[in-house]
N, C-alpha and C positions, 0 to 999 in steps of 0.2 A: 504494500500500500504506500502511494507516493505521500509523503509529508505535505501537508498545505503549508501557504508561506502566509507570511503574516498579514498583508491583504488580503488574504482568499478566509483568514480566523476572521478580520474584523467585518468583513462583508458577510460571511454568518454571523456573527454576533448582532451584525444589524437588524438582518433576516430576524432572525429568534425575537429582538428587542419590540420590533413595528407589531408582531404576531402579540407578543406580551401588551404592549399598549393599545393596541386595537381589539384587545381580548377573544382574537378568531379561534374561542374552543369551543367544541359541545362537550369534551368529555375533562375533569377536573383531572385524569390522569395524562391528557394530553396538557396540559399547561405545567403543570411538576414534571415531566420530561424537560419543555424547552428549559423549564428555571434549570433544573441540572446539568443539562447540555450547555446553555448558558455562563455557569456558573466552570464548568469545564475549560471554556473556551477562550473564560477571563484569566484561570488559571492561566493557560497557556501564554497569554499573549503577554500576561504579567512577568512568567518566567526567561521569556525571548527577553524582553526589554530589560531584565536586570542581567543576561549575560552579556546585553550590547551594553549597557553600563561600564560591566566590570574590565571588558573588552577596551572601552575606550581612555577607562582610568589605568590600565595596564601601557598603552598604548602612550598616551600621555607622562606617562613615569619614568617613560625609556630617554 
């Protein structure tokens, strides 16, 4: 499975969020998927952006 990059996370994350805000469910277990899937996705995009952190404080020290 190819990795998505970190525009193709925040572009589902947007997905998920417009479906959250427009509350398009009929079933309450479809809306606790996207929050998790959601919540996944933030994980993710949170953990990219502190290795490009650590990346460029590295980077910077040299």
């Amino acid at each position: 499975m190819k990795e998505r990059s970190y525009k193709q996370l925040e572009a589902e994350l947007a997905e998920v969020l417009d479906r959250v805000e427009h509350a398009d469910y009929d079933e309450l277990d479809d809306l606790l998927a996207d929050y998790d899937k959601g919540k996944k996705i933030i994980t993710e995009l949170e953990k990219r952006l502190d290795s490009a952190k650590n990346t460029i404080k590295k980077v910077g020290s040299k």
